[in-house]
C-alpha positions in Angstrom: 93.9 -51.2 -19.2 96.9 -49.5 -17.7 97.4 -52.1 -15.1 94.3 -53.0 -13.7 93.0 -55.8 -13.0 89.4 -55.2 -13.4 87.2 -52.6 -15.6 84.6 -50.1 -13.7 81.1 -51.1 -13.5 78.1 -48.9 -15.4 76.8 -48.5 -11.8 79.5 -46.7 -11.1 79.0 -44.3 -13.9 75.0 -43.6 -14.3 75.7 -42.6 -10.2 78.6 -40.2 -11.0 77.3 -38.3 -13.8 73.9 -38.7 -11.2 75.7 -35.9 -8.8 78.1 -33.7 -11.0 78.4 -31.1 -8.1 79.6 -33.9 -6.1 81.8 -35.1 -8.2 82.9 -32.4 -9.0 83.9 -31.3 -5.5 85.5 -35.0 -5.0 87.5 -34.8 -7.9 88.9 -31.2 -7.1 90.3 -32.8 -3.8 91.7 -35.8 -5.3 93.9 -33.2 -8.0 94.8 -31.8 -4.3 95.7 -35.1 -2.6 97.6 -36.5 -5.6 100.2 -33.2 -5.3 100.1 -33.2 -1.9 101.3 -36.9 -1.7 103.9 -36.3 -4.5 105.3 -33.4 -2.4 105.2 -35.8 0.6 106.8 -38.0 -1.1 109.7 -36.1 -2.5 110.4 -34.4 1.3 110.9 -37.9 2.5 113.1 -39.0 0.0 114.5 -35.6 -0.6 118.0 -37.8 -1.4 117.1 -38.8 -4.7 117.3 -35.6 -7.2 115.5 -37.5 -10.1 112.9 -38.9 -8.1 112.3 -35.1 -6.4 112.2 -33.4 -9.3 109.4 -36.2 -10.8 107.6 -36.2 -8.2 107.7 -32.2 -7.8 106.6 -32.2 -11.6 103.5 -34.3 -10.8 102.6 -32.3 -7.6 103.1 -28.7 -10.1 100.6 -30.8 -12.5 97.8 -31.8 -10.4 97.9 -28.5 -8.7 96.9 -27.2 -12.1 94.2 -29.6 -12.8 92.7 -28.7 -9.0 92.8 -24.6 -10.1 90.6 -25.8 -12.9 88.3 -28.0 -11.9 87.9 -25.6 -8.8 87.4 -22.5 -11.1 84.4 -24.7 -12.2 83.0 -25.1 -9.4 83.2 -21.1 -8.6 81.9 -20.6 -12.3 78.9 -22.7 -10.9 78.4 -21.2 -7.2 79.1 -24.8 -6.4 81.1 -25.1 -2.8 84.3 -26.9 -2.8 83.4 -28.7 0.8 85.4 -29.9 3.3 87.9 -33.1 1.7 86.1 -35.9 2.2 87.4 -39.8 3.2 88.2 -41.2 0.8 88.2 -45.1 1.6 89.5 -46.2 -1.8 92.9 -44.9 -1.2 93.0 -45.3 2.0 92.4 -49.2 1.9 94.8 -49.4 -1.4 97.6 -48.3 0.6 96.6 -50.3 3.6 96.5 -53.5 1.1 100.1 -52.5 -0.3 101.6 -53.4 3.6 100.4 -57.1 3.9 103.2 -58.5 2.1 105.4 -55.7 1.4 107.0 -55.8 -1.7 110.7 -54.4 -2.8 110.4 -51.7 -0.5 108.1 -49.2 1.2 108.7 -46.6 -1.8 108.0 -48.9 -4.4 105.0 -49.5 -3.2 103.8 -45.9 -2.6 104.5 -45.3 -6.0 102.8 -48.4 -7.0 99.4 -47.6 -5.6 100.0 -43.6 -7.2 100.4 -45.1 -10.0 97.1 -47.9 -9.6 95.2 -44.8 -8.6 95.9 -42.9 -11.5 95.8 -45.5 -13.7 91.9 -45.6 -12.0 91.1 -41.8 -12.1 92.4 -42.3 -16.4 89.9 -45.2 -17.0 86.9 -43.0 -15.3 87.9 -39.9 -16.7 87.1 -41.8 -20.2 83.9 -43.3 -19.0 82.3 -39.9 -18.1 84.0 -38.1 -21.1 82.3 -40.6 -23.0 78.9 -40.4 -21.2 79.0 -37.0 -19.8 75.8 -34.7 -21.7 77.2 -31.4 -19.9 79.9 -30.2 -22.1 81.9 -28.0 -19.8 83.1 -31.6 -17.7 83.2 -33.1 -20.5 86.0 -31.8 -22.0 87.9 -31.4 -18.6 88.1 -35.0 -18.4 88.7 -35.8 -22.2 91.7 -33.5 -21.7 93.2 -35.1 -18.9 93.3 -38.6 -20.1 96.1 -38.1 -21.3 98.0 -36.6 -18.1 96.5 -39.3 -16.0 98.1 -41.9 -18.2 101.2 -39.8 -18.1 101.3 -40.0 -14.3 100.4 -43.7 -14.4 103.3 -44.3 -16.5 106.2 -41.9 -14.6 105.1 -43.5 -11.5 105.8 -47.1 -13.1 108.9 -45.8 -14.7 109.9 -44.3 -10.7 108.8 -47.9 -9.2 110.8 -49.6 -11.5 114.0 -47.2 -11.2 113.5 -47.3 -7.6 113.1 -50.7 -7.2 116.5 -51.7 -8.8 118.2 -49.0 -6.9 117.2 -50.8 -3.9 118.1 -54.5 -5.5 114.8 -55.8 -7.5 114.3 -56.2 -10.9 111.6 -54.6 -13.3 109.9 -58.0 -13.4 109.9 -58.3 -9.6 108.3 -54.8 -9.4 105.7 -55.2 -12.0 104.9 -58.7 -11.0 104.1 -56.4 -7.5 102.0 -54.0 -9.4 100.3 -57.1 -10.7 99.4 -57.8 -7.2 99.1 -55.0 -6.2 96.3 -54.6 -8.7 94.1 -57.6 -7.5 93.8 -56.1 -4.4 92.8 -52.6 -5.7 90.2 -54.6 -8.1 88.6 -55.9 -4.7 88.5 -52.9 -3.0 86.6 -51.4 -6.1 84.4 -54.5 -6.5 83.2 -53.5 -2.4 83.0 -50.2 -3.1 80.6 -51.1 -5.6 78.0 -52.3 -3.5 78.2 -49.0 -1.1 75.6 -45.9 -1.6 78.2 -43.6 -1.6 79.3 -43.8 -5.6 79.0 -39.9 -6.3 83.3 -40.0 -6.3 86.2 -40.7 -8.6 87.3 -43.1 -6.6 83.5 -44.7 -5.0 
């Protein structure tokens, strides 16, 4: 399950496919947060080539993926809106400093990958429940790069991590951790009104 600790509900999907212009919307500005944090990411650490140039190949893809689904959304005179909060994210990176782990970039590129790894398991769920075909192959198509993001991100934690003196068991013992936490946070999201997201 790509590291997670816990599967999405059904709730989560009959109120998703409920709103598709919403979700739509949401998940355009997530493709834009996800490249924006990888090029935030890659200024701060702009000392460590490999790690740039991953990260910059990450931000080049997602900035891709938020072309398309926004060319969607023009296709379907649907506004993009303003981004919206996304509490998710906000408290996953929140939970990754109680307790810090090898260091303050494993961790960021922990919860990338945690998110990721999240946005992959719901991109199956509504391929595989999703009656509007456009969507649906959108998000059958990018399975596979959300698993691929989920994966360079562990591979970058890892790398990082032992640059810094952990091991590859200490830093995926982390992401194990790290991944009870973000089970919670999905587990109270779940009981919210506000579902009509990748991430609610």
């Amino acid at each position: 399950m790509l590291g997670l600790a816990s599967p999405t509900d059904d709730a989560w999907v009959e109120a998703a496919l409920a709103d598709i212009p919403r979700l739509l919307s949401d998940h355009a500005h997530c493709e834009m947060k996800a490249a924006t944090n990888a090029l935030s990411l890659a200024v701060r650490y702009c000392d460590r080539p490999a790690l740039v140039q991953a990260l910059a190949a990450i931000a080049e893809e997602e900035t891709s993926h938020f072309r398309r689904v926004h060319a969607m959304l023009v296709e379907r005179g649907l506004p993009l809106g303003t981004p919206p909060v996304d509490p998710y994210a906000a408290e996953l990176r929140r939970s990754a400093e109680v307790g810090r782990g090898p260091s303050a970039l494993v961790d960021r590129l922990l919860v990338a990958a945690l998110i990721e790894a999240r946005s992959c398991e719901r991109f199956r769920l509504l391929a595989d429940r999703c009656t509007d075909p456009e969507p649906r192959a959108l998000w059958r198509e990018l399975l596979a790069s959300e698993a691929g993001h989920y994966r360079t991100f562990l591979d970058l934690a890892i790398a990082e991590g032992e640059r810094d003196g952990a091991t590859a068991d200490e830093v995926r013992e982390r992401l194990s951790l790290l991944a009870v936490r973000e089970a919670k946070i999905v587990a109270r999201l779940a009981h919210t009104d506000d579902r009509a997201t990748v991430h609610g």
